[in-house]
N, CA and C atoms as an extended XYZ file, in Angstrom:
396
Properties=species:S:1:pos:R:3:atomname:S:1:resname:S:1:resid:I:1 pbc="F F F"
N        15.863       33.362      -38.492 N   UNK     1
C        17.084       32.998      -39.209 CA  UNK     1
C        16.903       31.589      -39.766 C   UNK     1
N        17.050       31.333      -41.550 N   UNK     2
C        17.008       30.115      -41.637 CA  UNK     2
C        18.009       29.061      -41.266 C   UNK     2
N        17.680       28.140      -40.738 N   UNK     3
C        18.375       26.734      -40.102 CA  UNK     3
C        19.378       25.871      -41.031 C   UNK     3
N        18.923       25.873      -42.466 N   UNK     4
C        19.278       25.208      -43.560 CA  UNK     4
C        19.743       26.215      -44.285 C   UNK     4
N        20.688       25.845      -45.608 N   UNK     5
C        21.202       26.319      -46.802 CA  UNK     5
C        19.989       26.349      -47.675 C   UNK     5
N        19.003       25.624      -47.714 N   UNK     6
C        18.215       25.029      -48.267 CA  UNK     6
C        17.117       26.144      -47.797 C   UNK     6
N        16.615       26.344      -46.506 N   UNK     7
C        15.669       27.447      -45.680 CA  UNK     7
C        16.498       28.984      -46.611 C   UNK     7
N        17.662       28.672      -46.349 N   UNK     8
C        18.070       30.121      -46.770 CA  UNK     8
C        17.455       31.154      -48.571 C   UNK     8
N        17.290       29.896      -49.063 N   UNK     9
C        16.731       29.775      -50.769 CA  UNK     9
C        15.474       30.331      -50.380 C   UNK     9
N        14.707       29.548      -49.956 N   UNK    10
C        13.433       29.590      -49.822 CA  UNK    10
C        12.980       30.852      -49.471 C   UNK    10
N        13.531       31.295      -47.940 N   UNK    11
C        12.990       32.503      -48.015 CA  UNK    11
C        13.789       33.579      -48.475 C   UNK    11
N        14.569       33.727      -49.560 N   UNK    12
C        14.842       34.448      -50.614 CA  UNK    12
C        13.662       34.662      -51.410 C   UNK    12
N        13.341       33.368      -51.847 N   UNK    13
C        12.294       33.252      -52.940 CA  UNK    13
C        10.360       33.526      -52.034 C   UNK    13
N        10.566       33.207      -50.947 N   UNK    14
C         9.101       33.450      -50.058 CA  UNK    14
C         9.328       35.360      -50.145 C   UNK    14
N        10.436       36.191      -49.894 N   UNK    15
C        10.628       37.304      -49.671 CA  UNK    15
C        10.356       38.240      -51.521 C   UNK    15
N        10.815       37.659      -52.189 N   UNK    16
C        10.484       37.782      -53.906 CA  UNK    16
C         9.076       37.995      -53.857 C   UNK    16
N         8.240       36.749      -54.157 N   UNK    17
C         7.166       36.643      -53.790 CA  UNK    17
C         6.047       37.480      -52.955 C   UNK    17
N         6.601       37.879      -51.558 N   UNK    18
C         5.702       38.950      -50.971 CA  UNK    18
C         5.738       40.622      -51.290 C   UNK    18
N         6.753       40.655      -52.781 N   UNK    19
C         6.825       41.748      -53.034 CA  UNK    19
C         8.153       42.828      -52.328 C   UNK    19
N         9.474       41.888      -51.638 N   UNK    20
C        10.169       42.425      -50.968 CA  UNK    20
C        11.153       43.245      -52.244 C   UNK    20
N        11.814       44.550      -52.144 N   UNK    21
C        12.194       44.735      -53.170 CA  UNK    21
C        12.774       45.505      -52.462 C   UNK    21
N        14.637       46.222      -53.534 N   UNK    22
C        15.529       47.573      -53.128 CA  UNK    22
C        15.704       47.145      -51.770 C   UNK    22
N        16.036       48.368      -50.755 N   UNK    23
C        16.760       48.188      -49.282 CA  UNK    23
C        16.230       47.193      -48.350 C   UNK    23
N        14.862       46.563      -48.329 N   UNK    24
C        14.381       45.799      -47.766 CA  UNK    24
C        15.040       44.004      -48.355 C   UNK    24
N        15.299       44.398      -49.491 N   UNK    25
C        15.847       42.985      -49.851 CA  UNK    25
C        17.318       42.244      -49.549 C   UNK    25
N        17.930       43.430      -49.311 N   UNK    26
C        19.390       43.225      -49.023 CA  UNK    26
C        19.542       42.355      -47.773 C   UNK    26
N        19.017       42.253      -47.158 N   UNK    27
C        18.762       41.851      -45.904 CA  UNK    27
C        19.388       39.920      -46.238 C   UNK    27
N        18.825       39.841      -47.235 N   UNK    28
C        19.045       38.126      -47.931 CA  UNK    28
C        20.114       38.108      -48.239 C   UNK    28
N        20.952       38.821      -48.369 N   UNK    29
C        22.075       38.515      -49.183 CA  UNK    29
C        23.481       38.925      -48.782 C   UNK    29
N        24.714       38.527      -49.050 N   UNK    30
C        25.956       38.902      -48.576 CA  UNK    30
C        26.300       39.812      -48.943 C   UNK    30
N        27.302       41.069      -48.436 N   UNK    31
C        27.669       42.563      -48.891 CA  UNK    31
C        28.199       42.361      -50.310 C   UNK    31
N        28.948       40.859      -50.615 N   UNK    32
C        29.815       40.827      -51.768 CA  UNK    32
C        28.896       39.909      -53.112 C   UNK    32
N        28.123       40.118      -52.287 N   UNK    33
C        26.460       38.698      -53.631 CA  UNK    33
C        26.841       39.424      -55.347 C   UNK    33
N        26.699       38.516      -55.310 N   UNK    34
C        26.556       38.148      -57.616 CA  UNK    34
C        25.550       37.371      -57.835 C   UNK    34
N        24.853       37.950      -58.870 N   UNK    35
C        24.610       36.853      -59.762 CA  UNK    35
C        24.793       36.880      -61.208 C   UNK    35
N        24.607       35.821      -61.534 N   UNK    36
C        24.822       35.353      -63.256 CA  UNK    36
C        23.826       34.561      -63.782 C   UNK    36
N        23.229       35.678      -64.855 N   UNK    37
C        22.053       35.132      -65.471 CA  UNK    37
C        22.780       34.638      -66.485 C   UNK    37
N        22.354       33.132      -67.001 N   UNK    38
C        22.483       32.383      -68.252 CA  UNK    38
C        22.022       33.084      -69.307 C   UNK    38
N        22.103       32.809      -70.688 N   UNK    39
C        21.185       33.275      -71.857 CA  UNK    39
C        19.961       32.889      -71.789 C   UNK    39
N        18.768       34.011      -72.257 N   UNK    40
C        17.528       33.386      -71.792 CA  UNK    40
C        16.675       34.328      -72.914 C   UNK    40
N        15.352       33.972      -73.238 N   UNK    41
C        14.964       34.725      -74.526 CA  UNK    41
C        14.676       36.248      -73.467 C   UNK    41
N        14.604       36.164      -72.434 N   UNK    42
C        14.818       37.749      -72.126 CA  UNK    42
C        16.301       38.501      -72.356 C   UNK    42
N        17.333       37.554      -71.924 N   UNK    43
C        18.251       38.643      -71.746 CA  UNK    43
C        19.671       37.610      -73.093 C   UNK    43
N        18.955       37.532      -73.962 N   UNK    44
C        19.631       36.737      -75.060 CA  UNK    44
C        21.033       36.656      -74.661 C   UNK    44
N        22.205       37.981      -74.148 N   UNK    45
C        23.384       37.626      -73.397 CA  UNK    45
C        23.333       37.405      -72.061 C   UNK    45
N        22.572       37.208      -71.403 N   UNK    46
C        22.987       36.683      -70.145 CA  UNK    46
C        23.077       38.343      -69.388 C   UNK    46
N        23.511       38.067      -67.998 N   UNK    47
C        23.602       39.067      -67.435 CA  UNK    47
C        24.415       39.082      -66.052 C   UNK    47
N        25.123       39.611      -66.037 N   UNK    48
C        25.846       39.214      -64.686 CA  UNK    48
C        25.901       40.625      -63.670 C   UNK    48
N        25.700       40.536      -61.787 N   UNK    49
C        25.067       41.800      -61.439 CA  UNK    49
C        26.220       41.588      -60.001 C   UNK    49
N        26.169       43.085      -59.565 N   UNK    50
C        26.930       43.511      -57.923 CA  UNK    50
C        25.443       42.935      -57.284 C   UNK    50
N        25.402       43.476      -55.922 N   UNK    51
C        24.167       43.215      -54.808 CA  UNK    51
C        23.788       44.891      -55.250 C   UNK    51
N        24.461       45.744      -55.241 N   UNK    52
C        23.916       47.351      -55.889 CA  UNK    52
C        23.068       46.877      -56.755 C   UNK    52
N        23.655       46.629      -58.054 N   UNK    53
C        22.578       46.440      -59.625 CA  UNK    53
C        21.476       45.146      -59.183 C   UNK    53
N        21.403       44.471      -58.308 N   UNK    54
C        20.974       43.368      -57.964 CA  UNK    54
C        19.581       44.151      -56.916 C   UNK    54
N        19.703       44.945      -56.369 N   UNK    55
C        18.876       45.592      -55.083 CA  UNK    55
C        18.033       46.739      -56.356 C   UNK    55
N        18.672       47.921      -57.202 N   UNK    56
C        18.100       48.480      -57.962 CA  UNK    56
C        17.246       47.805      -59.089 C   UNK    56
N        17.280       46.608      -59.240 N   UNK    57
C        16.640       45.883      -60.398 CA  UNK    57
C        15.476       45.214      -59.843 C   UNK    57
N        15.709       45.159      -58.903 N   UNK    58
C        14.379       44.460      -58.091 CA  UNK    58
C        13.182       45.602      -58.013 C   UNK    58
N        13.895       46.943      -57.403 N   UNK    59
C        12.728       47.742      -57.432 CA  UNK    59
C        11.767       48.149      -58.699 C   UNK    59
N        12.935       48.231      -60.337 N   UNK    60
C        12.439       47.924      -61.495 CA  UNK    60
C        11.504       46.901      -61.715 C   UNK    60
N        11.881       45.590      -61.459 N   UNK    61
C        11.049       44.265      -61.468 CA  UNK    61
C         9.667       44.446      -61.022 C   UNK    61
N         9.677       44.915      -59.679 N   UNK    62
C         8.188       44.528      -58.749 CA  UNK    62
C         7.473       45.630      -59.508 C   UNK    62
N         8.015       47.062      -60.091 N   UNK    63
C         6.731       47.819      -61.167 CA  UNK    63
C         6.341       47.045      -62.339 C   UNK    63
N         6.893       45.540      -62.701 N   UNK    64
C         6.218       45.145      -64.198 CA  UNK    64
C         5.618       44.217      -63.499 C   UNK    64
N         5.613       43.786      -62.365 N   UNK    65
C         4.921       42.522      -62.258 CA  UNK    65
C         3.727       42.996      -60.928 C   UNK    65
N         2.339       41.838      -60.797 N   UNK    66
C         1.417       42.103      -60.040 CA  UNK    66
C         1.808       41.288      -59.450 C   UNK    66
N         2.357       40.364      -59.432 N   UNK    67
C         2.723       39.071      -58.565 CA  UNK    67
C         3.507       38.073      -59.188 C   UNK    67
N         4.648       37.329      -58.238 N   UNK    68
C         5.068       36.799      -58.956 CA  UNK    68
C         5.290       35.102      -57.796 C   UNK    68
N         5.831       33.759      -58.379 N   UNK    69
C         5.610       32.933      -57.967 CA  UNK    69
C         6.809       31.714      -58.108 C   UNK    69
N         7.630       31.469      -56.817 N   UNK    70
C         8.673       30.531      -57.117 CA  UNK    70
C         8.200       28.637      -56.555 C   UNK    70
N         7.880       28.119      -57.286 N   UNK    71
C         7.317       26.626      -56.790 CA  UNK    71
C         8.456       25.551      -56.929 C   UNK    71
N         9.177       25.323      -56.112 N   UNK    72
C        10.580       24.818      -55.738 CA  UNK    72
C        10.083       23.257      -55.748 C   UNK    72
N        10.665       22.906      -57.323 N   UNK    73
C        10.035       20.829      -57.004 CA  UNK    73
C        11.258       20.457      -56.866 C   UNK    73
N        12.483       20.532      -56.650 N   UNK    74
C        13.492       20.064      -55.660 CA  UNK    74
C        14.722       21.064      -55.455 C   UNK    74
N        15.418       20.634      -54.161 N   UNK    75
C        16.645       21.221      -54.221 CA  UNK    75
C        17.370       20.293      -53.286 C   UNK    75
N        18.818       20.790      -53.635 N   UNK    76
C        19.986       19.810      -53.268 CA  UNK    76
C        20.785       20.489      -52.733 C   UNK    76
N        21.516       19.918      -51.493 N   UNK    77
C        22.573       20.623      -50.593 CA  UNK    77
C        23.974       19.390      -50.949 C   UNK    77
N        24.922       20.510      -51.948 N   UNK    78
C        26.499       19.839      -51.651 CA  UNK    78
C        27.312       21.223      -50.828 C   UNK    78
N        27.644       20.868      -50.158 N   UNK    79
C        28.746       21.760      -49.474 CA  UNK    79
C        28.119       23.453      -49.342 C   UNK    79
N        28.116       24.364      -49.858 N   UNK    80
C        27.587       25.640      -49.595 CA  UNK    80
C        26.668       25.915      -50.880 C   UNK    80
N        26.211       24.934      -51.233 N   UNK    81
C        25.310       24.830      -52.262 CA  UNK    81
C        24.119       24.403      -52.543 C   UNK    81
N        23.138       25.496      -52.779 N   UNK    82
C        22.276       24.662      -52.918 CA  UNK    82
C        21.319       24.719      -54.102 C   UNK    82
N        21.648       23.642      -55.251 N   UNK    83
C        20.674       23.332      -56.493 CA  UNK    83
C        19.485       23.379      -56.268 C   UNK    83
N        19.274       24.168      -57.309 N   UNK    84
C        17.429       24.301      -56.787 CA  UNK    84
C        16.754       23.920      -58.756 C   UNK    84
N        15.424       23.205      -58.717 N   UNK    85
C        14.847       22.916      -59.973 CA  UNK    85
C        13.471       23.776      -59.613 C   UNK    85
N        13.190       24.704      -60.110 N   UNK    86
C        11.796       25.181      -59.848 CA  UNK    86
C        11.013       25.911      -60.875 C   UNK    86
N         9.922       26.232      -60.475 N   UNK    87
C         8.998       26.810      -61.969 CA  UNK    87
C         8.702       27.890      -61.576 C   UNK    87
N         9.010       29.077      -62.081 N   UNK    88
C         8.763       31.045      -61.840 CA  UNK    88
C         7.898       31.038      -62.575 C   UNK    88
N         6.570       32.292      -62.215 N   UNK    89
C         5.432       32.414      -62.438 CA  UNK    89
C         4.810       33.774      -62.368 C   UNK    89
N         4.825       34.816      -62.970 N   UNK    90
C         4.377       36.082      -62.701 CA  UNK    90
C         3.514       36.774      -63.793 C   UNK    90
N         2.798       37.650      -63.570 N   UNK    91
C         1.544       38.238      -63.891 CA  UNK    91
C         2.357       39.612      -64.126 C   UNK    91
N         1.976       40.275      -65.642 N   UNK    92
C         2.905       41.446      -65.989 CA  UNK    92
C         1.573       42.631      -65.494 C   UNK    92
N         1.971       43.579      -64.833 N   UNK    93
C         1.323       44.460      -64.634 CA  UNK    93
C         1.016       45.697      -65.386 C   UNK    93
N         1.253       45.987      -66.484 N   UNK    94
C         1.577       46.231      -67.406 CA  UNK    94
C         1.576       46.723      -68.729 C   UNK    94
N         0.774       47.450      -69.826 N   UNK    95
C         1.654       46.819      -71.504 CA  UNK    95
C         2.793       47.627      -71.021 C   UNK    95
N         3.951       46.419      -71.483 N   UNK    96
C         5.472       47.083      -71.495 CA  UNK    96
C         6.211       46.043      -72.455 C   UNK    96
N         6.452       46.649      -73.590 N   UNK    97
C         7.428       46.249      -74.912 CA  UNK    97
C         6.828       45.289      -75.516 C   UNK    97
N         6.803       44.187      -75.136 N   UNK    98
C         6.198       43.061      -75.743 CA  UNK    98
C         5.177       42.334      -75.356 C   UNK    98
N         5.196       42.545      -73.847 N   UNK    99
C         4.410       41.925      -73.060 CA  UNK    99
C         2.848       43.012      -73.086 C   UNK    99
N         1.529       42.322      -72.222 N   UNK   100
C         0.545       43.113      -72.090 CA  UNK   100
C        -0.141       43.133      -70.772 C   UNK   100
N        -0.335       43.945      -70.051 N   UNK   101
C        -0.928       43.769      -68.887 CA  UNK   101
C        -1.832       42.403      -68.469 C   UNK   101
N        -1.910       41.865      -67.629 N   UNK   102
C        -2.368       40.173      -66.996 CA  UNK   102
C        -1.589       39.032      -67.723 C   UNK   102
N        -0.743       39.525      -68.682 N   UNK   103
C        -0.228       38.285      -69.029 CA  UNK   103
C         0.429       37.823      -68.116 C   UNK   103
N         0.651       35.968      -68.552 N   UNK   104
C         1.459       35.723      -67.264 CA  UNK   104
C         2.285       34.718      -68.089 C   UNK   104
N         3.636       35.237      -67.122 N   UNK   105
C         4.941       34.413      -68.213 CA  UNK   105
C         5.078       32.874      -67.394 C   UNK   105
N         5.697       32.077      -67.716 N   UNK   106
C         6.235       30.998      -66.922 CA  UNK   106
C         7.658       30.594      -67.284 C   UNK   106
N         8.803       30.582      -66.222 N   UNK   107
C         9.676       29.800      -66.454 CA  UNK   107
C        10.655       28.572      -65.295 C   UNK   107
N        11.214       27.995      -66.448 N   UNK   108
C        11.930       26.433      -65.888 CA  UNK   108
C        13.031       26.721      -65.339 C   UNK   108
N        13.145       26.873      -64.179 N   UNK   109
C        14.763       27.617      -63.677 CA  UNK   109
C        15.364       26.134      -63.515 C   UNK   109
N        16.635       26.161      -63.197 N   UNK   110
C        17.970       25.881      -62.457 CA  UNK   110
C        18.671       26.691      -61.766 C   UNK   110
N        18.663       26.753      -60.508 N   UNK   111
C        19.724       27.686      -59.713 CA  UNK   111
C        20.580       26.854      -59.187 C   UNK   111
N        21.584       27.621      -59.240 N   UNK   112
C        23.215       27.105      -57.963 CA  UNK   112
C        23.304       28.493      -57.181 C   UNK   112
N        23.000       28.466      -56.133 N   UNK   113
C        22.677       29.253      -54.828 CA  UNK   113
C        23.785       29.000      -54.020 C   UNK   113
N        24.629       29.906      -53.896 N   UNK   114
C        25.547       29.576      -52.578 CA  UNK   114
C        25.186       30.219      -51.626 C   UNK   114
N        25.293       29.751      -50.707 N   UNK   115
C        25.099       30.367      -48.919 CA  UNK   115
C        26.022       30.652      -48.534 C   UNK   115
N        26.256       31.724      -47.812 N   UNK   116
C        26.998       31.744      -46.714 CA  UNK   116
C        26.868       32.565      -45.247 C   UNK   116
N        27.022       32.134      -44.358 N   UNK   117
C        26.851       32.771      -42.759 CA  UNK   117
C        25.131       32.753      -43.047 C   UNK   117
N        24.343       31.523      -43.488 N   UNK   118
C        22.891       32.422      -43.409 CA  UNK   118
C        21.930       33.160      -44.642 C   UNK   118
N        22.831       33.553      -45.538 N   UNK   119
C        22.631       34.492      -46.730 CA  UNK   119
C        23.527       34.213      -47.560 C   UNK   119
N        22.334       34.747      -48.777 N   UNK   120
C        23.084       34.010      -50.307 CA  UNK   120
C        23.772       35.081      -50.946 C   UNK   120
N        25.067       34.197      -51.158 N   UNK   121
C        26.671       35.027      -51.684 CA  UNK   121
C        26.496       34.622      -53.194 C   UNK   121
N        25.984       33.791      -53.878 N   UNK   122
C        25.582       34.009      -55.404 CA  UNK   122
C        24.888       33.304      -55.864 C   UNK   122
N        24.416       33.535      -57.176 N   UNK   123
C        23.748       32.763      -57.919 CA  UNK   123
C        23.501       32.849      -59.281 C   UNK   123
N        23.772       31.562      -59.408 N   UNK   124
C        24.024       31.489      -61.038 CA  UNK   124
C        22.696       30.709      -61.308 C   UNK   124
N        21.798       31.524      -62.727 N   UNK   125
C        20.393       30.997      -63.044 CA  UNK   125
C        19.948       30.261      -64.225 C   UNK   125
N        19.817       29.916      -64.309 N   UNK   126
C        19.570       28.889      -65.823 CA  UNK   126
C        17.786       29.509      -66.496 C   UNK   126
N        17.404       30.383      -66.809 N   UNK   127
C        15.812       30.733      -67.386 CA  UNK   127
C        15.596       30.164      -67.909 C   UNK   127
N        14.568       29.037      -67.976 N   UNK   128
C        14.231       28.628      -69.972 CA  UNK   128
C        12.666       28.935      -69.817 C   UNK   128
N        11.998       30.244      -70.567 N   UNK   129
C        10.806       30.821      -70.336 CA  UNK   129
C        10.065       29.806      -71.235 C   UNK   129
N         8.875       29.790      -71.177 N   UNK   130
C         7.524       28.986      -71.539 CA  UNK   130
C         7.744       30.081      -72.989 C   UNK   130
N         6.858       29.671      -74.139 N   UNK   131
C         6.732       31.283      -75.152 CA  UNK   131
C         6.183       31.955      -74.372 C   UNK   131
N         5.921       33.265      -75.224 N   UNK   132
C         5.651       34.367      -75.026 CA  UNK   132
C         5.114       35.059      -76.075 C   UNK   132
């Protein structure tokens, strides 16, 4: 069990990373979790999800990618919050639409991560992808 608000991020993002995906992932998160994707050149409107559409999209995700990579250069704890600045990193497994198999995307996140009891109740993401 992580100790910190801060631990709680992390191994969200350590659990991403080892390929955790669908019923195994829920485990991170609160029965009532959201998130809200910003505009991003993937999802030009943004995207906002239940922990359902949030658990089914993951299992989508881990078939385009061979690996993927969260490198956390800071985060900040106010109250049940925790700001995170980090750089996402994944290898498309792949040709799918635009992309081509080994490519590898990079992007500049911002998260606001709330915790609660242990596990994260939402998150709102800021993408700004490298080109493509």
């Amino acid at each position: 069990m992580p100790t910190t608000r801060s631990d709680t991020v992390r191994a969200l993002h350590r659990a991403l990373e080892s390929g955790t995906q669908g019923e195994a992932l829920r485990a991170h998160f609160t029965v009532d979790a959201t998130t809200i994707e910003r505009p991003n050149r993937l999802k030009p409107a943004g995207a906002t999800a239940t922990l359902e559409q949030m658990i089914d999209a993951s299992s989508a995700g881990a078939q385009m990618l061979n690996w993927q990579r969260y490198d956390e250069l800071s985060m900040l704890e106010a109250g049940s919050t925790v700001a995170v600045r980090c750089t996402w990193t994944g290898e498309i497994a792949n040709d799918i639409g635009p992309f081509k198999a080994g490519q590898v995307l990079t992007a500049h996140i911002a998260q606001f991560i709330e915790v609660r009891d242990g596990k994260v109740a939402s998150i709102e993401t800021y993408d700004c992808y490298e080109p493509f």
